[in-house]
N, CA, C and O of each residue as an XYZ file, in Angstrom:
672
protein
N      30.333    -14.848     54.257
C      30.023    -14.542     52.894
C      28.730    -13.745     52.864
O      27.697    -14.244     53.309
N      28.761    -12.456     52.322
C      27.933    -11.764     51.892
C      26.543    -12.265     50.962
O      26.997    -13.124     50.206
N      25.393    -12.146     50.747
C      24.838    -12.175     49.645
C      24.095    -11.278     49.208
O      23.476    -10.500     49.934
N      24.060    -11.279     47.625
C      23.294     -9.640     47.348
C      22.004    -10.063     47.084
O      21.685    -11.138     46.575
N      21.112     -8.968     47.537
C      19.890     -9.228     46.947
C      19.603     -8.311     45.938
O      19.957     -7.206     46.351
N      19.094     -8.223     44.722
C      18.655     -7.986     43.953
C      17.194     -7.763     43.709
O      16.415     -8.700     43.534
N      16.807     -6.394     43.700
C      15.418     -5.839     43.360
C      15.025     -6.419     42.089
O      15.577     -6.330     40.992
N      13.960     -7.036     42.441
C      13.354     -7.204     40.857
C      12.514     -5.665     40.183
O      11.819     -4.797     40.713
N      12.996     -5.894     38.807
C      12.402     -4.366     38.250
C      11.234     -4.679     37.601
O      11.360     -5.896     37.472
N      10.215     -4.396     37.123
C       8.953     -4.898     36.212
C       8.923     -3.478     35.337
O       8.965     -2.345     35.815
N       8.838     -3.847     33.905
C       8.508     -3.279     32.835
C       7.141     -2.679     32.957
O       6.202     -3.337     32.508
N       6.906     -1.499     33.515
C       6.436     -0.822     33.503
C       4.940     -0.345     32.075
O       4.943     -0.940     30.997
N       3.971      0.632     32.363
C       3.721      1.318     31.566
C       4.678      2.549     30.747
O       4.842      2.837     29.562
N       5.283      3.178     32.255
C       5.844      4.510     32.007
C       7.474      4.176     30.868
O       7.969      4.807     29.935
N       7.853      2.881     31.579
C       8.808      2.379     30.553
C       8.556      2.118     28.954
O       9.498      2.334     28.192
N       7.617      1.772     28.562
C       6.887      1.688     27.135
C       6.545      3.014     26.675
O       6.776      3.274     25.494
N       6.002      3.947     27.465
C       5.989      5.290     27.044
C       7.400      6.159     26.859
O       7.521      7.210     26.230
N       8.168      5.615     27.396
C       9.707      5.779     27.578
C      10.140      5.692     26.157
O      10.311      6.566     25.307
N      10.271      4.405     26.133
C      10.480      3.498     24.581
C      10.000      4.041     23.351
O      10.674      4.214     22.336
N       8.700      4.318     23.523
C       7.678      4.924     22.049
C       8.119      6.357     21.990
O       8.052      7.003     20.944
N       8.530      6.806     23.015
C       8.832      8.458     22.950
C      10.361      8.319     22.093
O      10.652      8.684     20.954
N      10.807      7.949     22.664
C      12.385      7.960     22.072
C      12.329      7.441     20.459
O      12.751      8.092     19.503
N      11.665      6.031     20.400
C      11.492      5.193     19.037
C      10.988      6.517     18.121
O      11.840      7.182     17.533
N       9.680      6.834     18.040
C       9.011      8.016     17.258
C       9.634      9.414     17.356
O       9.648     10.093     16.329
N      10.083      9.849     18.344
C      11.340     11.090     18.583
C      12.275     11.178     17.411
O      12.509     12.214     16.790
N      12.897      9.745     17.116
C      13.862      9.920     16.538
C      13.519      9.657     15.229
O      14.252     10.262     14.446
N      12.541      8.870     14.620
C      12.196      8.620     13.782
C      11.728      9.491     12.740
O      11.925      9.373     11.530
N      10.799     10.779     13.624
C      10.341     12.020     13.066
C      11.529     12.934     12.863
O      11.659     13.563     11.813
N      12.653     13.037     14.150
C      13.999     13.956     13.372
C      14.143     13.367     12.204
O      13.850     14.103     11.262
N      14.451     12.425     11.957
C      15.301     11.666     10.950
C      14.697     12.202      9.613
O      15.471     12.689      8.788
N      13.025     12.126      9.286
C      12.704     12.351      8.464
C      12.353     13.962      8.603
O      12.421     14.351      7.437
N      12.124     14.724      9.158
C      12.267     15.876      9.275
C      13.529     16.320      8.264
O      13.571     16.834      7.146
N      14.346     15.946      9.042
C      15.583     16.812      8.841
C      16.286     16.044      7.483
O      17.187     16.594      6.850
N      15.793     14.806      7.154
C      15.738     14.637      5.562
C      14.773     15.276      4.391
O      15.020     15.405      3.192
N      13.757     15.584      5.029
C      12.943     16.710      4.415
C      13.232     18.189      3.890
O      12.736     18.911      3.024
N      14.365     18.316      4.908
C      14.758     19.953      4.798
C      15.459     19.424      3.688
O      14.873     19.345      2.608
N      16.983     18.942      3.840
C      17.703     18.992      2.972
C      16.907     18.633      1.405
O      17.430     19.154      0.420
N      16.012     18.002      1.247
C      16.100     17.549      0.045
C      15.006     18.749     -0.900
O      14.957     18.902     -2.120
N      14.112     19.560      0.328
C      13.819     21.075     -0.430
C      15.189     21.704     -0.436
O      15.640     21.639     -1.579
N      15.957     22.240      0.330
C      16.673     22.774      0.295
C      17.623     22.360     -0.731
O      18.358     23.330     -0.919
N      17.941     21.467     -1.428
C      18.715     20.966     -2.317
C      18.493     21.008     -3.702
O      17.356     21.205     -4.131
N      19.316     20.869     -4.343
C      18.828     20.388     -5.912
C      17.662     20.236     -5.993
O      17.101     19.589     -5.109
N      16.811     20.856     -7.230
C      15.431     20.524     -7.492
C      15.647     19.079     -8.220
O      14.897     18.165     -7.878
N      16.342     18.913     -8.909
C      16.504     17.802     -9.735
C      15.575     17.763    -11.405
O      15.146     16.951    -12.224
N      15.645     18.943    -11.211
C      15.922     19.988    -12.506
C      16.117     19.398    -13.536
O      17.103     18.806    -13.098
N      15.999     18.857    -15.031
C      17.199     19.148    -16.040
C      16.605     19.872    -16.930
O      17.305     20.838    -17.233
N      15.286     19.814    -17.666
C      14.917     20.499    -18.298
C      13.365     20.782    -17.949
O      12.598     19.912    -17.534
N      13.018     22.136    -18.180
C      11.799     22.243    -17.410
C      10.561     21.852    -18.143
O       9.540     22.065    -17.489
N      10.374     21.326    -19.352
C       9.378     20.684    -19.949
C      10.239     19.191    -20.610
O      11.153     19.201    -21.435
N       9.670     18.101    -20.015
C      10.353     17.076    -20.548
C      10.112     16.684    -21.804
O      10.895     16.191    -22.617
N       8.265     17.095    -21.973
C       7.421     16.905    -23.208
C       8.275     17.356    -24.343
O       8.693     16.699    -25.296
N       8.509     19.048    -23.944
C       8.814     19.768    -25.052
C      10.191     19.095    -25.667
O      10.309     18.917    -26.879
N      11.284     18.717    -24.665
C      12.467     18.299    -24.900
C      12.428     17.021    -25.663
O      13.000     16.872    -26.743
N      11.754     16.138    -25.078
C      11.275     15.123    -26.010
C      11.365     14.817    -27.361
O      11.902     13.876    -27.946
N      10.638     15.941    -27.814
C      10.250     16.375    -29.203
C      11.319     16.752    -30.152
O      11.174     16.540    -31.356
N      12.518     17.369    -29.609
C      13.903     17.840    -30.026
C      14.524     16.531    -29.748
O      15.722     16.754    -29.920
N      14.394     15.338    -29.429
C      15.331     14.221    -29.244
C      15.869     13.714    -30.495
O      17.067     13.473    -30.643
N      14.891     13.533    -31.496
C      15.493     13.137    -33.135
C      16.290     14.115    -33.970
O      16.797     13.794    -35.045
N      16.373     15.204    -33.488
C      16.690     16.682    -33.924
C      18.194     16.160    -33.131
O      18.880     15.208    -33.504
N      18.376     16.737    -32.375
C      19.660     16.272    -31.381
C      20.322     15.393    -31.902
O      21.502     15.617    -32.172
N      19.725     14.142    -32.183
C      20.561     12.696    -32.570
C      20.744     12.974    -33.903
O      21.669     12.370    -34.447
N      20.272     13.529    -34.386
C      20.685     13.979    -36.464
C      22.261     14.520    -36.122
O      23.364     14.087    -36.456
N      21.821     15.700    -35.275
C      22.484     17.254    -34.995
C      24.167     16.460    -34.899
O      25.192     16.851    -35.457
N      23.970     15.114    -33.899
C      25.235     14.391    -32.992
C      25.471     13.692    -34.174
O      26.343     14.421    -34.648
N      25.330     12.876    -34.920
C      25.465     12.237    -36.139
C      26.504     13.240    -37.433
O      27.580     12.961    -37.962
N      25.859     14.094    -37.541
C      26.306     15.183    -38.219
C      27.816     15.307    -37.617
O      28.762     14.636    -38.031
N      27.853     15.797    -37.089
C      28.690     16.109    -35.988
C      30.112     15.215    -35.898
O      31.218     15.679    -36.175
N      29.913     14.147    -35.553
C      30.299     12.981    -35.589
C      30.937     12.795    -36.715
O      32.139     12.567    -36.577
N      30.384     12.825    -38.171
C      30.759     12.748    -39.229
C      31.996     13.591    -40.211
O      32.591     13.520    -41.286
N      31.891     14.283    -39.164
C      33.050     15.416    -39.609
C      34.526     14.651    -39.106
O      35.570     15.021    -39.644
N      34.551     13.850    -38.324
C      35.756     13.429    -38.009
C      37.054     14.244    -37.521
O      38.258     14.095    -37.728
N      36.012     15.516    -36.507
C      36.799     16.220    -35.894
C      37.590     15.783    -34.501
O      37.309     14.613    -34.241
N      38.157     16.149    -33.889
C      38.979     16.077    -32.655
C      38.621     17.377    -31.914
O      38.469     18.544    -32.274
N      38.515     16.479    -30.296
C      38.613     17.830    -29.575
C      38.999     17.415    -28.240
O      38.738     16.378    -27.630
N      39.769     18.580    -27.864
C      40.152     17.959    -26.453
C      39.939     19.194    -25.511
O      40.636     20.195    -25.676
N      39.076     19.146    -24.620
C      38.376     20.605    -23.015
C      39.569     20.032    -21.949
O      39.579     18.855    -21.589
N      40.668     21.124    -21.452
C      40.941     20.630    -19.844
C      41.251     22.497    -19.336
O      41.566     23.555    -19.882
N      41.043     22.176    -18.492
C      41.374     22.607    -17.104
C      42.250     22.533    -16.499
O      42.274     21.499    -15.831
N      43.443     23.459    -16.324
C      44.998     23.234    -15.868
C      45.352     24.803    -15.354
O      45.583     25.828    -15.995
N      45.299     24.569    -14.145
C      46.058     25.760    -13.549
C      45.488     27.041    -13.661
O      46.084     28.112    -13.772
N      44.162     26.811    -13.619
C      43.151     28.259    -13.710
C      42.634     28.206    -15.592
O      41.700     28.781    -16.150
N      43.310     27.610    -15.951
C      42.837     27.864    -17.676
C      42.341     26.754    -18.450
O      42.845     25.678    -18.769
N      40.530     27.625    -18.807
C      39.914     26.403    -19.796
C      40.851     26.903    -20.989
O      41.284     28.035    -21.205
N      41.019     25.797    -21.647
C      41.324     25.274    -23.098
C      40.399     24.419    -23.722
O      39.864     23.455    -23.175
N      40.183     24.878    -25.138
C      39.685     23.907    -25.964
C      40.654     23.717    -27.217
O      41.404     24.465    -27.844
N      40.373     22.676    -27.275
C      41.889     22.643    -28.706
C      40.832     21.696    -30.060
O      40.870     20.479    -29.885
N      39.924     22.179    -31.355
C      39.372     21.482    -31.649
C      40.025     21.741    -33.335
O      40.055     22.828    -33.913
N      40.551     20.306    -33.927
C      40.911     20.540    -34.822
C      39.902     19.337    -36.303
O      39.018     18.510    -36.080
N      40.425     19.669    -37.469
C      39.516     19.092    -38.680
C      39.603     17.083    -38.561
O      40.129     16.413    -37.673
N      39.033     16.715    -39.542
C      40.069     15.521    -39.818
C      41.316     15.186    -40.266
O      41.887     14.103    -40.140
N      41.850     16.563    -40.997
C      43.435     17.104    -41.546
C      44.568     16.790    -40.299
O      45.641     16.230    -40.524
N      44.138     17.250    -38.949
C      44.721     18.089    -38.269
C      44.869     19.261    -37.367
O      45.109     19.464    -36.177
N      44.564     20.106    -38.695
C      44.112     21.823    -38.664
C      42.897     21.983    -37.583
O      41.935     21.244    -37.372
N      43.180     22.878    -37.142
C      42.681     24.116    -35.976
C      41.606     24.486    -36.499
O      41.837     25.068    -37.559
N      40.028     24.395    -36.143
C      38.842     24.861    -36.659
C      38.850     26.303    -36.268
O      38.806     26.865    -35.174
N      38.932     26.786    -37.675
C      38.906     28.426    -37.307
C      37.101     28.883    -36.757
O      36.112     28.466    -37.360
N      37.052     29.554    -35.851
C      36.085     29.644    -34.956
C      35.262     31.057    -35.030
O      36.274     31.690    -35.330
N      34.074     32.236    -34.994
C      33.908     33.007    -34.383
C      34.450     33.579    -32.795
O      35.405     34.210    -32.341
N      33.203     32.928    -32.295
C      33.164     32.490    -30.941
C      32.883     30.974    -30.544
O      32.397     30.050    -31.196
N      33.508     31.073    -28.850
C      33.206     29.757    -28.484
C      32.618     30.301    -27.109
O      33.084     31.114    -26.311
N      31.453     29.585    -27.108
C      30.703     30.330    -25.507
C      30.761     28.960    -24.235
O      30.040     27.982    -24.436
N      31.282     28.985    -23.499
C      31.059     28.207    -22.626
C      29.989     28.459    -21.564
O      29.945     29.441    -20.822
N      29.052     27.336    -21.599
C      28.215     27.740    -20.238
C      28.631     26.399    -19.271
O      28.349     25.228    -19.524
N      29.574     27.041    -17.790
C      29.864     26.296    -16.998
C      28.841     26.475    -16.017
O      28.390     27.601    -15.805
N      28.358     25.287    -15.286
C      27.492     24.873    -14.801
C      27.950     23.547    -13.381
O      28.901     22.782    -13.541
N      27.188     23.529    -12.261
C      27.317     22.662    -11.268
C      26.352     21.361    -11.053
O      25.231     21.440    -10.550
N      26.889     20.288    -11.460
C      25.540     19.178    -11.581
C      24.890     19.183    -10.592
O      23.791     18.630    -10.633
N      25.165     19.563     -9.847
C      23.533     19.804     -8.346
C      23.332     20.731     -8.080
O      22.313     20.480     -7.436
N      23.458     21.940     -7.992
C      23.225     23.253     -7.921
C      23.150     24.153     -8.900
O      23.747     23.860     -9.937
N      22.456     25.393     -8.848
C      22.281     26.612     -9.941
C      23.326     27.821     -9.454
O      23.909     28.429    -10.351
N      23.467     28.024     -8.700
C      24.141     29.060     -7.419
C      25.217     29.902     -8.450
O      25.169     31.107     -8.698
N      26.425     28.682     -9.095
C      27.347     28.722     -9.545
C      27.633     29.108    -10.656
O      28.585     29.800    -11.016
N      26.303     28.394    -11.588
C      26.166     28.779    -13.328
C      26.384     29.994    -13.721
O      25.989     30.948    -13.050
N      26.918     30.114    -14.645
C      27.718     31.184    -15.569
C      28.055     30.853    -16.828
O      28.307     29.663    -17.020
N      28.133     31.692    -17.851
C      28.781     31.709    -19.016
C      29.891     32.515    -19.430
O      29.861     33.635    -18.920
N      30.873     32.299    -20.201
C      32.033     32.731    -20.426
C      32.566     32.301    -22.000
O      32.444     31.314    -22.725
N      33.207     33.594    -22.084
C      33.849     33.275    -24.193
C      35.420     33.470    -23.815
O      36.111     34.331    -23.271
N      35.616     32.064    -24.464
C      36.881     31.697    -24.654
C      37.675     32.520    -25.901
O      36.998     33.008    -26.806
N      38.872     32.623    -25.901
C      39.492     33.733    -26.840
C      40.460     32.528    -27.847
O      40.891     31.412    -27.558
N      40.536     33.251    -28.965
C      41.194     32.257    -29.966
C      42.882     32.599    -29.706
O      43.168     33.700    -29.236
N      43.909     31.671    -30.012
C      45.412     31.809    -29.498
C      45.703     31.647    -30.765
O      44.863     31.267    -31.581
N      47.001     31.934    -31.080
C      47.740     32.385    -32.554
C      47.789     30.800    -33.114
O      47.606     30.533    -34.302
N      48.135     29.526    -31.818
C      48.176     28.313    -32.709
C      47.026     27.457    -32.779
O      46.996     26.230    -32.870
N      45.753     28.576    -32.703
C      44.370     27.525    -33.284
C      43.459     27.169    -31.718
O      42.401     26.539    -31.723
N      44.114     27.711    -30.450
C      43.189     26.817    -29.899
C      42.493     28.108    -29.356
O      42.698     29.222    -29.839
N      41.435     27.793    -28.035
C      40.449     28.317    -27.827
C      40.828     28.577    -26.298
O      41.057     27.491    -25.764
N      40.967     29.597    -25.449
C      41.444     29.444    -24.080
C      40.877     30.850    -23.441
O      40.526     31.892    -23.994
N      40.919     30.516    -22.235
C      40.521     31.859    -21.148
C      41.075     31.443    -19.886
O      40.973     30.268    -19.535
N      41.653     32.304    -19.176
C      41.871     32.484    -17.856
C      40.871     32.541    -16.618
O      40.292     33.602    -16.384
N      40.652     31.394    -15.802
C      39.071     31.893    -15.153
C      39.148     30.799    -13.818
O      39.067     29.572    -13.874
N      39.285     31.444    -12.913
C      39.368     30.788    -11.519
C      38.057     30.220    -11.324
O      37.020     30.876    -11.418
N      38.121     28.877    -11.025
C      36.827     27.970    -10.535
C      36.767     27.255     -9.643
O      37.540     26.306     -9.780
N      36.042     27.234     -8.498
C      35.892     26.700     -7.617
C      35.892     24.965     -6.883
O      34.836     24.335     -6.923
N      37.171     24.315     -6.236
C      36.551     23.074     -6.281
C      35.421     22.212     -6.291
O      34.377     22.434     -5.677
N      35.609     21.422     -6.859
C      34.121     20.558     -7.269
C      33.953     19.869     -8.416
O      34.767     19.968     -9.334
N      33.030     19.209     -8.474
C      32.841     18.579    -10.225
C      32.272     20.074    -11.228
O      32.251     21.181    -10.691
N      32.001     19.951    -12.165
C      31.689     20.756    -13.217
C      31.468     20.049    -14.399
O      31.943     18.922    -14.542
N      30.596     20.756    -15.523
C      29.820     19.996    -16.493
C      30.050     21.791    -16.968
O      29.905     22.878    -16.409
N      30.550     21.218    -18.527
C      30.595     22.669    -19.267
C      30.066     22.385    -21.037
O      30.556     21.662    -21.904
N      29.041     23.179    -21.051
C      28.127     23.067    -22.130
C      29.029     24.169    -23.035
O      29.048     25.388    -22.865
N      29.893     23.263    -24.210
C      30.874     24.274    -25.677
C      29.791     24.342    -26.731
O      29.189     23.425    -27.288
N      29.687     25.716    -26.873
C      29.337     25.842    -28.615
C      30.151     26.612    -28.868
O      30.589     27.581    -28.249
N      30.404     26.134    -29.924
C      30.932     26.795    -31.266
C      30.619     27.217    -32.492
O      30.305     26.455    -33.406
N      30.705     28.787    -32.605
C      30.183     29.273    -33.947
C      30.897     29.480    -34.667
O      31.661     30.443    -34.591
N      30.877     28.277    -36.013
C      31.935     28.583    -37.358
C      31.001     28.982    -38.617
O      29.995     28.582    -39.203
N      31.982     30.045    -38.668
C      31.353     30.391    -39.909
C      30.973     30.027    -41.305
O      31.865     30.182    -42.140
N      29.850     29.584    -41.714
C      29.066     28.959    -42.773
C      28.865     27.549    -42.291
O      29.113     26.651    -43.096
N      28.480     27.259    -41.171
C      28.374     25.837    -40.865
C      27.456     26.071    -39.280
O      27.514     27.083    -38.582
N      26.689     24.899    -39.017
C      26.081     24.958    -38.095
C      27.386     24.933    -36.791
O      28.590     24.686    -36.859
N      26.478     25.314    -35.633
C      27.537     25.596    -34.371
C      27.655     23.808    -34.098
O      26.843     22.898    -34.264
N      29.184     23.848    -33.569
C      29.254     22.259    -32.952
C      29.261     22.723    -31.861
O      29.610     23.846    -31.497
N      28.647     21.377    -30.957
C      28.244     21.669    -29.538
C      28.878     20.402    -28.788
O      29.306     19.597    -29.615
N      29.059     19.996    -27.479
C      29.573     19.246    -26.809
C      29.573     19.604    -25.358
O      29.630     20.765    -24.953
N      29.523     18.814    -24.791
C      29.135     18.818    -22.966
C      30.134     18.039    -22.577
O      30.285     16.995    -23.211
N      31.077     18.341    -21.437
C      32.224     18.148    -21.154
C      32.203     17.871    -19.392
O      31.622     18.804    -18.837
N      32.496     17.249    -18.820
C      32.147     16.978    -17.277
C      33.789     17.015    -17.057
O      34.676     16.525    -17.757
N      33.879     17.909    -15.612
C      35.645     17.857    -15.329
C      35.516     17.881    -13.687
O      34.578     18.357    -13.049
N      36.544     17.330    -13.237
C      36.775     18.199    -11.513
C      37.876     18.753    -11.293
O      39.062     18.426    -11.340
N      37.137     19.879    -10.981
C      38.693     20.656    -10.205
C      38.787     20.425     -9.366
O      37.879     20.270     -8.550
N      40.581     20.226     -9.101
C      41.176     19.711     -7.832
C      42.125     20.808     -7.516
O      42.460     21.746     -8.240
N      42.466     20.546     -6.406
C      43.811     21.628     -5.520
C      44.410     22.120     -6.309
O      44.523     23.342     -6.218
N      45.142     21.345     -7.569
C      46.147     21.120     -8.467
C      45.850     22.098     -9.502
O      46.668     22.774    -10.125
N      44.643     22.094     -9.607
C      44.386     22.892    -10.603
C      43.863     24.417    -10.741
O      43.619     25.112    -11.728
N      43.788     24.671     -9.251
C      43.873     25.763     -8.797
C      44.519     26.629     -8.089
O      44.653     26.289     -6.914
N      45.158     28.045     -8.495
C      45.549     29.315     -8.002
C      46.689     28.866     -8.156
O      47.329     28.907     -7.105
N      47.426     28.306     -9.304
C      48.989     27.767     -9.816
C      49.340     28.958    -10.979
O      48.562     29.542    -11.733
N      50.481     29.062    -10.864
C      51.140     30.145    -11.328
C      51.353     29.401    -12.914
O      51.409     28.172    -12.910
N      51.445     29.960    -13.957
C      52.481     29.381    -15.099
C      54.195     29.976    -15.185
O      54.960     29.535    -16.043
C-alpha cells in the first residue's frame, strides 16, 4: 500500500495580495462600468424646472377637472402601423376637431421623439399612417376644437411584432 504525502501550503502574503487584487479589480469594473451606463443613459429628465412646473400644478388639475366634466370618450390604439384616435361627446358624436398633434415620445430616451398630425376620417375619427419602432411609447394628444380650450391626454402603448409592418 502506497501512501501519499501531502505538501502543506501556508497562506501566504503574495496570496492576500492575490485576493485584494481580484476582490477590488472587480469591484471597481463593476462600478465603473455602472457609471458609464447610467451617464450614458436617460438623464431622468421630466421637466427641466421642477419649481416652475410646480406652479402650473393647480392650473393642470382645474384644466383635468374641466376636462373630465365634459363626459367625453376617447379611445388612442395602435394597430398595424396606424395611430387612431376616436374621441366622441357625451351624445356619442365625433368631436369635430381642427387639428390633433401628437407628440410621440420614448419613456427613457430622447433619440426617438417626434411629433406628428393626425388627419380627420369621414366617420369622425382622427388617424395617420406611421411606422414605429418596437418598444413602449407614451404619446402626448392635443386637440384643437374650435371655440373651446384644446383637450389634452397622455396615452402610454407598446408596440409589438403584431403591430408592425401588417398589411390591411
Amino acid at each position: 500500500m502506497t501512501t501519499l504525502t501531502l505538501k502543506s501550503r501556508h497562506f501566504t502574503g503574495w496570496h492576500m495580495l492575490g485576493v485584494l487584487v481580484v476582490f477590488f479589480g472587480v469591484t471597481i469594473i463593476v462600478n465603473l462600468t455602472l457609471a458609464y451606463f447610467a451617464s450614458n443613459s436617460w438623464t431622468g429628465l421630466v421637466v427641466k424646472n421642477s419649481y416652475v412646473a410646480s406652479q402650473h400644478f393647480n392650473e393642470h388639475l382645474a384644466n383635468e377637472r374641466k376636462q373630465a366634466s365634459l363626459g367625453w370618450s376617447d379611445e388612442f390604439t395602435y394597430k398595424n402601423g396606424i395611430l387612431t384616435l376616436r374621441l366622441t361627446d357625451a351624445a356619442g358624436t365625433p368631436v369635430k376637431a381642427e387639428t390633433v398633434h401628437v407628440v410621440l415620445r420614448r419613456p427613457v430616451a430622447e433619440q426617438q421623439d417626434h411629433e406628428v398630425r393626425l388627419v380627420t376620417t369621414p366617420d369622425g375619427q382622427f388617424t395617420l399612417r406611421h411606422e414605429l419602432a418596437l418598444g413602449v411609447w407614451a404619446a402626448d394628444v392635443r386637440v384643437e376644437i374650435p371655440g373651446q380650450a384644446d383637450w389634452m391626454k397622455r396615452y402610454r402603448f407598446t408596440v409589438k411584432n403584431t403591430d408592425v409592418g401588417a398589411s390591411q
